[in-house]
N, C-alpha and C positions, 0 to 999 in steps of 0.2 A: 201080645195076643189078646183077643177079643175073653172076657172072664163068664161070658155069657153065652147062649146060643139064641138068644132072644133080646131085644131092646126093643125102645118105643119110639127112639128115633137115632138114626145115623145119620152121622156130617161128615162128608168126604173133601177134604181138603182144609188146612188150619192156617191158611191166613187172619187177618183181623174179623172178617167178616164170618169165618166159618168158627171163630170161637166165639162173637159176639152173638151167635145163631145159637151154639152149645148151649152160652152161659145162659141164653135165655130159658131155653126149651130144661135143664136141669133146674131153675130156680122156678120152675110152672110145678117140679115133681116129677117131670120126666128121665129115664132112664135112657140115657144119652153116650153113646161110643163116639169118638170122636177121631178118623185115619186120616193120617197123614204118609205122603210118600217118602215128604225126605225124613232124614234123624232127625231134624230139628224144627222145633215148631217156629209158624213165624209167616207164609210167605212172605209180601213186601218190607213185613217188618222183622230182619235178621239183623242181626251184628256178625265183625268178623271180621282176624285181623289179616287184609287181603293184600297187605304189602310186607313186613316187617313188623318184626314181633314187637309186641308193647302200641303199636298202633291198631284202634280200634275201630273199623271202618262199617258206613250202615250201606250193606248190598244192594238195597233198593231205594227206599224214603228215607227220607231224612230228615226232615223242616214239615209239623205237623199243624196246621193252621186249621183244619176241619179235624183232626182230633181231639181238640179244647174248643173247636166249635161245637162238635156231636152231644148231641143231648142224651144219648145211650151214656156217652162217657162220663158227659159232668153228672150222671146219674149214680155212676158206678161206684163203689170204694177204692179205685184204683191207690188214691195215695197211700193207702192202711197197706196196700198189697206191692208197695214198692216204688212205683211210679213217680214221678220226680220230676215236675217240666222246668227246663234252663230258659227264659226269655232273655234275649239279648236288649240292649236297650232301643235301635232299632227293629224291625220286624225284616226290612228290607231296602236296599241300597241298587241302586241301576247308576253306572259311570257311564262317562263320556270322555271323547278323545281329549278334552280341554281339561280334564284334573276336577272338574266338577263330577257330581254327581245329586240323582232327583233321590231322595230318600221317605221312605215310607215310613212313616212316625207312627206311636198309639195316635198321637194327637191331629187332628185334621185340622191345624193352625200351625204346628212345628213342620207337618209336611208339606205347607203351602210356601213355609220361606224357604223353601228349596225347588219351587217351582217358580218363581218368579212371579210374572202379571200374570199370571194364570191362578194362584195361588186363587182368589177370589170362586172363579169357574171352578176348581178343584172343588170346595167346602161347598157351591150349589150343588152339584155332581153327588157326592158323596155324603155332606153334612145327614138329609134325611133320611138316606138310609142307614146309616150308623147309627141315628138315634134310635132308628127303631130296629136294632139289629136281635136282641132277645127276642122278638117274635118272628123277623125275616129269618135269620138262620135255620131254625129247626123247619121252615117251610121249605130252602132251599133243601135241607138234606132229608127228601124223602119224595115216594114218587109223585106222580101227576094226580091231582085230586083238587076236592073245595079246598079253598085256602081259609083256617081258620083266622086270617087278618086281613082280607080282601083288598082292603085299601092301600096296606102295605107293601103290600102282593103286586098288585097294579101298578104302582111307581116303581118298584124293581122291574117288572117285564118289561114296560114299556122303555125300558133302558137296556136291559139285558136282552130285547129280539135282534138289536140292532145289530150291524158289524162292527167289529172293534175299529177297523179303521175311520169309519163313519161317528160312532162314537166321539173317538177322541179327536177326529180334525173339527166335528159343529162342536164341542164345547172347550177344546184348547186351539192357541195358537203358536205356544212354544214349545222347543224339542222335548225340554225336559218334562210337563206331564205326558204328553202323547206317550213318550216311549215308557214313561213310568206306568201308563196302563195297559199299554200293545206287552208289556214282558208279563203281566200278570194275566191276559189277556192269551198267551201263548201257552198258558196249562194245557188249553181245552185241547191244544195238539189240530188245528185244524186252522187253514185259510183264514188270516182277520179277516179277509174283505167277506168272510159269509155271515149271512143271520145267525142268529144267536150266537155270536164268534164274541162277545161280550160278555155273555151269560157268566163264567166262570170267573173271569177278569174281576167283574164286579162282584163275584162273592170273595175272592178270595182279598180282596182290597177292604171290603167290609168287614171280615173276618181278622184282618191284621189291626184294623183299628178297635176292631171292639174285645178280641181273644188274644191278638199276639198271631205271630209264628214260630213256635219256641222248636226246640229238639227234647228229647227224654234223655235225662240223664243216663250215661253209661251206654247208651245206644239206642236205637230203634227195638232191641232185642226187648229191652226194657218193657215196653208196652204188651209184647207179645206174653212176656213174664207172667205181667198182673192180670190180662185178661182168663190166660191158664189156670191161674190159681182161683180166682173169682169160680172158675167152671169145677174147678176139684172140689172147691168151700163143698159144691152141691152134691156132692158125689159122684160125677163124668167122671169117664174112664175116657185113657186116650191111646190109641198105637201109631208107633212111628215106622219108620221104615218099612213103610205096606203101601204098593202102586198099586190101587186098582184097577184092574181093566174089565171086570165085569160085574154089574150090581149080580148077578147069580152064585157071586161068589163072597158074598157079605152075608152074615148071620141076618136072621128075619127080623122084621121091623115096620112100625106101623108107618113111618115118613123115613124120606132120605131127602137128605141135604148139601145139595151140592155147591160150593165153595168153587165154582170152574168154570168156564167160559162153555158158549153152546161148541164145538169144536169138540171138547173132551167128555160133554153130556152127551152129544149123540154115540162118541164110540164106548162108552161103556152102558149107556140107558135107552138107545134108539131105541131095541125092539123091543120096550117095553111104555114105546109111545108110538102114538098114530101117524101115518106116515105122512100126512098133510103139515101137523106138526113139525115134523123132524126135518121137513123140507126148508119150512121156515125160519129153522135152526141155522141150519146149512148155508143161508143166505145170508145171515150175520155178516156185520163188516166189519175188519181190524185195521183198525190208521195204522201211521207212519210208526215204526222204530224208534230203539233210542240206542246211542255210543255213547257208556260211562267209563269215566275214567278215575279214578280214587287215588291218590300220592299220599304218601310220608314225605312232610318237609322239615325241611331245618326250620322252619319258622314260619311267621306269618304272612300270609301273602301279600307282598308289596306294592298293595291299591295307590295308585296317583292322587285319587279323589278319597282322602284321609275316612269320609264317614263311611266308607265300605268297611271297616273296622271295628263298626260300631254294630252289624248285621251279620247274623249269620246265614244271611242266605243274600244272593248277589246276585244279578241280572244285568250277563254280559253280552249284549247285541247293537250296542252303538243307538242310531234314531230311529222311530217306529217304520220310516220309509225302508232302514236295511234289514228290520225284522222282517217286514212284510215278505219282501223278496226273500227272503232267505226262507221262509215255512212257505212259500208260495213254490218255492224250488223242489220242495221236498215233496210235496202231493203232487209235482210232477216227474217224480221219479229220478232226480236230480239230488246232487251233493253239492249244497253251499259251501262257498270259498268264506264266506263267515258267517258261521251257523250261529243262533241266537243260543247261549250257553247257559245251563241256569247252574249256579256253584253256591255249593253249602261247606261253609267253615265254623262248624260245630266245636273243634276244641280250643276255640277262639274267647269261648264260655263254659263250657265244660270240660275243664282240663285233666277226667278221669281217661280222654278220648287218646291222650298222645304221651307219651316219657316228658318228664319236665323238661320245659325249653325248646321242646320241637309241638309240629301240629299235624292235624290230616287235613285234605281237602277232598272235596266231592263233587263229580260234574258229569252234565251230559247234554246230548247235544240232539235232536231230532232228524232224522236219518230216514229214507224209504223203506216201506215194510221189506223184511229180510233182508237190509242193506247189509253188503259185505266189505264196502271200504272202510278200514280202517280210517281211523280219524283221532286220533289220538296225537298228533301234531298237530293237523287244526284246532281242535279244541284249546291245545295247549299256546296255542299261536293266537287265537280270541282272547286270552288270561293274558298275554305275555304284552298285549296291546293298549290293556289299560292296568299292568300292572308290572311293566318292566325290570326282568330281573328274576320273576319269579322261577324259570328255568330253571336259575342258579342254587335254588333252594331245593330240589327233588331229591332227595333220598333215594324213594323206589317207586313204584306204579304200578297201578291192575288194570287195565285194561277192557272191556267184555263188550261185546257185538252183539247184533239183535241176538244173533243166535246163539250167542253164551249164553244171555239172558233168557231165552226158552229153555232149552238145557237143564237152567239152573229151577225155572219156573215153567210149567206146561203152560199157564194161563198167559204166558207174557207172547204171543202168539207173534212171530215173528217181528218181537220187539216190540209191542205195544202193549206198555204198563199201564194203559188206561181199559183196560177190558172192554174194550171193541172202542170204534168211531163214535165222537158225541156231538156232530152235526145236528141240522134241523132233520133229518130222517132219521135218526137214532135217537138223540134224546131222551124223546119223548117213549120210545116203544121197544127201550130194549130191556130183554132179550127180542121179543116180536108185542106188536101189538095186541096188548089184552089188559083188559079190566084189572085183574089183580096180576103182575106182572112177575110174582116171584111164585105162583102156584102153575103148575103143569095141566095137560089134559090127564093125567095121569094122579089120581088124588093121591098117593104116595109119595110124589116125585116133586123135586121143590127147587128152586134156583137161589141162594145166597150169596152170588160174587160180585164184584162191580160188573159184569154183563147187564147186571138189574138197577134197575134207581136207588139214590141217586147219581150213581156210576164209580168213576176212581175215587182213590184216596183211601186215607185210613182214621177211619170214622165208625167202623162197625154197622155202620144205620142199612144197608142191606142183608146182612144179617138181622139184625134185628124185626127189619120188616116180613124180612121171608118166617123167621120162626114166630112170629104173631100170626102172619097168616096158615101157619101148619097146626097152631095150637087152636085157632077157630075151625079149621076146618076138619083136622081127626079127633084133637083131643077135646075139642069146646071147653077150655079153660082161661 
C-alpha cells in the first residue's frame, strides 16, 4: 500500500523502463511511488524456474546488448548493487546446414575469417562504425533530434534507411555474412525488404563488437534487482500486486508515468486527455508475435557447427533468402514451416542458471499478431536441423503463445515484445508524432515504455528520457 496520500510523481508499471523513470525522478529529490500489477518486479526482465526446479529460466530477454550499451546504465552503480554481466567469448553464432557457421566476434578481423571473401566488405561495412561506436550508440538510443556527432550520424543512416536485404546482397556476396546480418537484422521484427529494415541490424552488430551481448548473471531478474535498489538508495517506495485500471484511483501527484503501451494509457488515462489525442493513441500499431519455448536439458545443445558453443545467443534460420520468406510470411499472416529462431543458451556461461551437468535453453520464433498455432515442434524442428540429437536432451519445456505472453504482460499486446511496429511510419513518431514524444497534451501525463524512443529492449533510456522530460517540465530541476 501507497505510505502517502500525496507524491510528486507516480510510475505505473516496473519494467526496466519504469524503474529507470523512478530512479531518475528520486535521485532529482522527487517523491516517487512506484505500482506494479504483478508480485514481482521486472517486466521483460523476470527470472523463473518455468520447467523444473533448479533450472533458472529468463521469461522474456535474455541476451542484453543495448543494456551495456545504455548510457543510463554504464552510468549507474549497478555492479555495487549486484549486477554481474557473464560475456561469452563470442557474442554470436548463425549455423548453416553444412556444419559451418558465420560467427560474430568482439573482433571485426576474428569475424571476417568466418565469412570468407566477404570478410574484407564486412570490416568496410562495419569497421567505421565501431570505431566510433562511444558516440554512435548513445545517439542510437534516444529519440529523433540534432545529432551531437553529425558526421557519425550520417554514415550510420545512410546505411541504416536501407533494407536489410539491399544492404547485405550490394555489400556481400556469400551466404555466410548476408545471413549473419539478415538474423541481426530480424530484431526489428519487420519485412527485411523494407527501409530502415537495417536500422536495428546494424546497431545491434555494432553493439556486439564494441559492448558484447552478455546475459546478467543469475538471470534477467538480476538487473531488475539493481535497478530497484538504485530507486530505494533514494527513498521510492514501491507496491506490487496493484492492477490499475483507473488514474482516479491513484493517490494525487504532480506527474504520472506510465511504463505501458497507448492501448492500456487510453483505458485507464483517456478521459483525462483530449480526444484528438486519444484517437491517435488508438491508431498505434502492434507487429507480429512471438512462440517461446524454454527446455531443461541434460546438456548442451548439440550445434554441428562447433563455434555455436562458444555464443550464447544463436541464430537459427539457415540463408538470409529463407529468413526473408520466412518474416515475409509472418506480416502475411502466415506460419513458417521454418521460422527464423533466435536461441539463448545462457547456462552455457553462467552455470548459477542449471543443476551441475545439465543446462537451460531459450527460443522463440516470430509468429502473426495473436497467433494461436502452437509451434513448439517447429521451433524445436529448426534446433533439431542444425543440431541433431538435441530432442534427445529435453528434460522438460514451457511453452507460451502470444497470448500467454499478454497474460503474463499487458504490454506484450498480442505477442509483440517490441512495444508496437518499428517501421518507417513508427519509428520515427512513436507513440504519435510530436516534438517531445514521451510528454502528453496532458502536462501530468507522461509515456516511459518502449511505445516511445528509442523503442524495445532493456536499456532503460525511455525511461530515462520520459523522466528528464517530466522534471523540465513540472519540476524544472
Amino acid at each position: 500500500m501507497a505510505n502517502h496520500a500525496t507524491y510528486d510523481a507516480l510510475v505505473i508499471g516496473a519494467g526496466p523502463n519504469g524503474l529507470a523513470a523512478a530512479g531518475v525522478l528520486a535521485r532529482a529529490g522527487c517523491s516517487v511511488l512506484l505500482i506494479e500489477a504483478r508480485e514481482t518486479l521486472g517486466g521483460g526482465a523476470r527470472t523463473a524456474e518455468l520447467t523444473l526446479p533448479g533450472f533458472l529460466h529468463d521469461v522474456c530477454s535474455a541476451i542484453h546488448p543495448m543494456a551495456v550499451a545504455s548510457p543510463l546504465f554504464r552510468a549507474l552503480p549497478l555492479a555495487d548493487l549486484g549486477l554481474s554481466w557473464v560475456h561469452p567469448p563470442s557474442p554470436l553464432a548463425h549455423p548453416f546446414d553444412d556444419g559451418t557457421a558465420a560467427v560474430l566476434e568482439r573482433s571485426i578481423e576474428e569475424t571476417g575469417r568466418t565469412l570468407g571473401a566477404d570478410a574484407r566488405a564486412y570490416a568496410a561495412l562495419m569497421g567505421p562504425l565501431v570505431e566510433h561506436a562511444g558516440a554512435l550508440l548513445p545517439e542510437i538510443l534516444g529519440p529523433l533530434r540534432w545529432p551531437r556527432h553529425p558526421l557519425v550520424m550520417a554514415r550510420f543512416a545512410l546505411r541504416a534507411v536501407r533494407s536489410a536485404t539491399g544492404l547485405a546482397r550490394s555489400y556481400f556476396r556469400g551466404e555466410h555474412a548476408r545471413a549473419l546480418f539478415a538474423g541481426c537484422a530480424t530484431h526489428a521484427t519487420i519485412p527485411l525488404d523494407r527501409l530502415l529494415a537495417s536500422a536495428i541490424g546494424l546497431a545491434l552488430a555494432v553493439a556486439g563488437h564494441a559492448r558484447g551481448w552478455p546475459c546478467a548473471r543469475g538471470g534477467s531478474q538480476a538487473i531488475t534487482a539493481a535497478l530497484s535498489a538504485y530507486f530505494r538508495s533514494f527513498g521510492g517506495e514501491i507496491e506490487v500486486g496493484r492492477r490499475v485500471v483507473s488514474v482516479d484511483e491513484l493517490p494525487a501527484a504532480k506527474a504520472i508515468l506510465f511504463d505501458l503501451t497507448p492501448r492500456q494509457i487510453v483505458r485507464i488515462a483517456g478521459d483525462r486527455l483530449p480526444a484528438r489525442y486519444v484517437r491517435r493513441l488508438e491508431r498505434y500499431r502492434y507487429g507480429p508475435g512471438v512462440f517461446k519455448v524454454d527446455w531443461a536439458l541434460d546438456g548442451p545443445i548439440p550445434w554441428k557447427a562447433p563455434a555455436c558453443l562458444r555464443a550464447a545467443t544463436v541464430h537459427v534460420g539457415g540463408t538470409l533468402e529463407e529468413i526473408e520468406a520466412g518474416e515475409a510470411a509472418v506480416w502475411r499472416g502466415e506460419y513458417p514451416a521454418r521460422p527464423f529462431v533466435l536461441v539463448a543458451q545462457q547456462s552455457l556461461f553462467d552455470p548459477t542458471r542449471a543443476p551441475s551437468g545439465k543446462q537451460v535453453a531459450w527460443a522463440y520464433c516470430h509468429v502473426p499478431h495473436g497467433g494461436r498455432l502452437d509451434m513448439t515442434a517447429v521451433i524445436e524442428a529448426q534446433i533439431e536441423r542444425f543440431a541433431p540429437g538435441f530432442r534427445d536432451r529435453i528434460l522438460g519445456r514451457s511453452a507460451r503463445s502470444p497470448a500467454d505472453l499478454e497474460r503474463y504482460n499487458a504490454n506484450y499486446v498480442g505477442g509483440d515484445i517490441a512495444g508496437g511496429v518499428t517501421d518507417a511510419g513508427q519509428l520515427f513518431t512513436r507513440p504519435v508524432a510530436r516534438l517531445d514524444p514521451y510528454s502528453t497534451p496532458n502536462r501530468s501525463l507522461y509515456i516511459c515504455s518502449s511505445s516511445t524512443p528509442p523503442g524495445g529492449g532493456v536499456h532503460g533510456m525511455c525511461g530515462y528520457f520520459a523522466a528528464r522530460t517530466a522534471l523540465r517540465k513540472v519540476f524544472s530541476r
